[in-house]
C-alpha atoms as one frame of an Amber mdcrd trajectory, in Angstrom:
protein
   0.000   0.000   0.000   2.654   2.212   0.744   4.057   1.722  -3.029   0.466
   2.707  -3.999   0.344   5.709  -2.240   3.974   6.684  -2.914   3.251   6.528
  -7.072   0.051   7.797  -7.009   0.416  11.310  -5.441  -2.494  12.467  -7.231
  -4.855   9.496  -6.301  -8.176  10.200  -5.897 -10.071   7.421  -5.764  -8.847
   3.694  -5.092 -10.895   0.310  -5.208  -9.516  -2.798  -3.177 -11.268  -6.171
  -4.540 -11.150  -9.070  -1.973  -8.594  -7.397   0.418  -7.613 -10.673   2.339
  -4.813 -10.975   4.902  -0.960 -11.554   4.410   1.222 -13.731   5.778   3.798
 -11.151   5.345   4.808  -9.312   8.665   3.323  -9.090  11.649   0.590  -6.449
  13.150   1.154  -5.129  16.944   2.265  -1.331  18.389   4.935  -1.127  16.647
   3.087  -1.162  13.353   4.144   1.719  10.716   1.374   4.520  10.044   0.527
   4.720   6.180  -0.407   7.771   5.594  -2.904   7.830   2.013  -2.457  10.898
  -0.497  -4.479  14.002   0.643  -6.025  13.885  -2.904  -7.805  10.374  -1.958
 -11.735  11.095  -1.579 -13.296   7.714  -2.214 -12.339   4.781  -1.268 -14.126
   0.727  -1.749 -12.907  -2.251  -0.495 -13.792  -5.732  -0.486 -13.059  -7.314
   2.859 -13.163 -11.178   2.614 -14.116 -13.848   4.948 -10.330 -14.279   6.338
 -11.394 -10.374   8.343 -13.967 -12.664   9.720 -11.966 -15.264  11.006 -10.344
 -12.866  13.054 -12.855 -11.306  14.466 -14.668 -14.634  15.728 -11.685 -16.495
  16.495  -9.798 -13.450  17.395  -6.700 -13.879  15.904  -5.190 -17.396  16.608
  -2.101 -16.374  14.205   0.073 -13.622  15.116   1.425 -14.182  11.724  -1.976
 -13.343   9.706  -1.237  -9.803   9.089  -3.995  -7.248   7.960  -2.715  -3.782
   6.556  -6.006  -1.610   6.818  -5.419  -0.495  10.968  -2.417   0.720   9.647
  -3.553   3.119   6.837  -4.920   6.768   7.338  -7.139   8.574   5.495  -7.174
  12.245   6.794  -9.472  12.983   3.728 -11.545  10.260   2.643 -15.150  11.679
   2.156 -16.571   8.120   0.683 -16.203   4.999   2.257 -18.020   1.819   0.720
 -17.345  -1.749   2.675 -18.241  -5.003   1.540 -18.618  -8.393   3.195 -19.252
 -12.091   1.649 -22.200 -12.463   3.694 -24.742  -9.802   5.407 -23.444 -11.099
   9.342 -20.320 -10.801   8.232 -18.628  -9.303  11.338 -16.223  -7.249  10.019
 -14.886  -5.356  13.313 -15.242  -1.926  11.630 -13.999  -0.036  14.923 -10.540
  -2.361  14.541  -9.553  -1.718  10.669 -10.775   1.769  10.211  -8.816   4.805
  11.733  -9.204   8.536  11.955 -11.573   9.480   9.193 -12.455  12.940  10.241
 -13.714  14.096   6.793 -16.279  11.099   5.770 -19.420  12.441   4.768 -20.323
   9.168   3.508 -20.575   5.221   4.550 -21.978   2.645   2.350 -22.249  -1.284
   4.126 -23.046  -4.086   1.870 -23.570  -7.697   3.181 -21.806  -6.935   6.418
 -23.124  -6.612   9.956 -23.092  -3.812  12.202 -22.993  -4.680  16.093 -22.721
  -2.588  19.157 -18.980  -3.378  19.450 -18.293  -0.969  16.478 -19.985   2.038
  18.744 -16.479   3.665  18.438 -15.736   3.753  14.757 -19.037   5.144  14.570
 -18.851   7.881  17.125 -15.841   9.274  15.339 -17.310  10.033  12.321 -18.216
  13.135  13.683 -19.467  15.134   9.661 -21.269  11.711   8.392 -24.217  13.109
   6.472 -25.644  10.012   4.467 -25.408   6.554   5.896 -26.496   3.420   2.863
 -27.327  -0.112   4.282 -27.112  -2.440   1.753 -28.445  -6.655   1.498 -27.388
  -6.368   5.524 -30.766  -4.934   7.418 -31.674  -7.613   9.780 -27.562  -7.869
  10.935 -27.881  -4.363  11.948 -28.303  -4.207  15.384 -27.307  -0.450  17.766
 -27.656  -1.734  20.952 -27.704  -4.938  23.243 -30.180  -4.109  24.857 -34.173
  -3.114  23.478 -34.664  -0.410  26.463 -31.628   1.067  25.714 -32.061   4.875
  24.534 -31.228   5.032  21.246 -27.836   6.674  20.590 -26.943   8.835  17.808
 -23.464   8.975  16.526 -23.984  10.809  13.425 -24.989  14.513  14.816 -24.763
  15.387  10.858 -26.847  12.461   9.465 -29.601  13.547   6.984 -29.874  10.903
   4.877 -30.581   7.368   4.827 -30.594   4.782   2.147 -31.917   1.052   2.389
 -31.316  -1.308   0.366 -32.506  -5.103   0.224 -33.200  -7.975  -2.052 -35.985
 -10.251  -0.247 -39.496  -9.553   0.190 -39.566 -10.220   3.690 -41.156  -7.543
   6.207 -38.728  -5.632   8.104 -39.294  -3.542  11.473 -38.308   0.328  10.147
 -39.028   2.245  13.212 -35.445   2.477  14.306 -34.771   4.704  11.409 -37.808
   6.808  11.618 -36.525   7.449  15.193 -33.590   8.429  13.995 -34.700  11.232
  11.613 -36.912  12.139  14.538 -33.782  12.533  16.641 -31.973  14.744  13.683
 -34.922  17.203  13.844 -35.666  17.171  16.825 -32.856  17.283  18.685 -29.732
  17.963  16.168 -31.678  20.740  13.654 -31.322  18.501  10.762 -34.320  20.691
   8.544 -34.801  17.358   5.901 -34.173  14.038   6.057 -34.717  11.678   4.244
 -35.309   7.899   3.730 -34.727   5.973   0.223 -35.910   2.211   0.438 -35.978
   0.040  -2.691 -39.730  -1.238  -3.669 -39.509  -4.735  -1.319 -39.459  -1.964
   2.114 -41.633   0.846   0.618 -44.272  -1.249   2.987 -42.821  -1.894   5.917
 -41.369   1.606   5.558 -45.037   3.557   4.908 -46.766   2.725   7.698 -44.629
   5.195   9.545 -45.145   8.710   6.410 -47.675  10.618   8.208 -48.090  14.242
   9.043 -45.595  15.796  11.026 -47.145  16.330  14.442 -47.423  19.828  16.374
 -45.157  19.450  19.060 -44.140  21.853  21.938 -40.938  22.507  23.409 -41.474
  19.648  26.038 -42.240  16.987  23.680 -38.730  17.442  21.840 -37.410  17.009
  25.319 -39.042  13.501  25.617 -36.645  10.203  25.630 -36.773   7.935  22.622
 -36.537   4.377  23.378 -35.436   1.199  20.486 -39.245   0.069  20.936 -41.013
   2.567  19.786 -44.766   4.444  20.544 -47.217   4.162  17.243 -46.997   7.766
  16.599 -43.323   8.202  15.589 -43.006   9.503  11.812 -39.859   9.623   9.777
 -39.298  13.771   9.297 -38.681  15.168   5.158
């Protein structure tokens, strides 16, 4: 990677199919920082099931070496993940570092799980968050009367994405443009389902209710009252 970066000054935008593991070097503290170009904006990468391994199994082999902790981004505004499988468990929080600029996160057929809080708590200017073939392995908390956090205090825009027909529960993410009005002075959001969620996701368009200052006070819990409406 460092080659990459060191012959591409210019490089804008750089796609990583199937990014496995080496067998080459070792990872621990002592690890070299790779610092990408400043010009890189968008990156995609392909993170196969050996990523996997390590996160269930958590790293038998000191001498399975993964490159991505090690590479910085200080102003990547696209990032697009993909997994072999929607509960993939990628560890998100352990291979991505410092990306103060992203603005944008794609996830395709990976999961998301409460242990990759931190990676997204530091994406402090994340305006538009896609969810792709992976809805039912997205899960926020470990527990259903937890409040709902809200990492993204620039989120506006959602986009869902899924294959089957099956019926999904949506309310999570009309709580969450509730939260970006209410409480973050988001003005529009906005949700973008493909046609197999348009109905699990209608039940919840409605006309935005006349609330006082103490209802925007109110807690918002993971199980959700019958009245909460996505905001647009």
């Amino acid at each position: 990677m460092r080659l990459i970066f060191t012959c591409s000054p210019s490089l804008e935008t750089l796609i990583l199919p199937k990014f496995g593991r080496s067998s080459w070097g070792s990872q621990g503290e002592n690890t070299p920082i790779i610092s990408a170009p400043s010009s890189l904006r968008s990156l995609a990468v392909h993170i196969d099931y050996t990523h996997e391994i390590e996160s269930l199994l958590a790293a038998e082999s000191s001498d399975n070496f993964c490159v991505l902790p090690s590479l910085r981004f200080p102003n990547l505004e696209y990032l697009e993940v993909l997994g072999d499988h929607s509960s993939c468990n990628l560890n998100l929080s352990g291979h991505f570092k410092d990306l103060p600029k992203l603005k944008t996160l794609r996830l395709q057929q990976c999961s998301v799980s409460p242990a990759d809080t931190q990676f997204f708590l530091s994406l402090k200017l994340l305006n538009r968050l896609e969810l792709v073939d992976n809805l039912e392995d997205v899960k926020w908390s470990k527990k259903r009367r937890r409040k709902v956090s809200f990492p993204f205090p620039r989120l506006s825009s959602i986009l869902i994405s899924e294959k089957t027909r099956e019926i999904y529960d949506m309310s999570q993410w009309a709580c969450l443009a509730r939260l970006a009005v209410n409480n973050y002075g988001c003005t529009q959001f906005s949700i973008e389902v493909t046609t197999q969620l348009y109905g699990s996701v209608s039940q919840f368009f409605g006309p935005q209710e006349k609330q006082n200052s103490s209802d925007e006070e109110e807690e918002v819990y993971e199980e959700y009252e019958d009245d909460f409406y996505p905001y647009y």
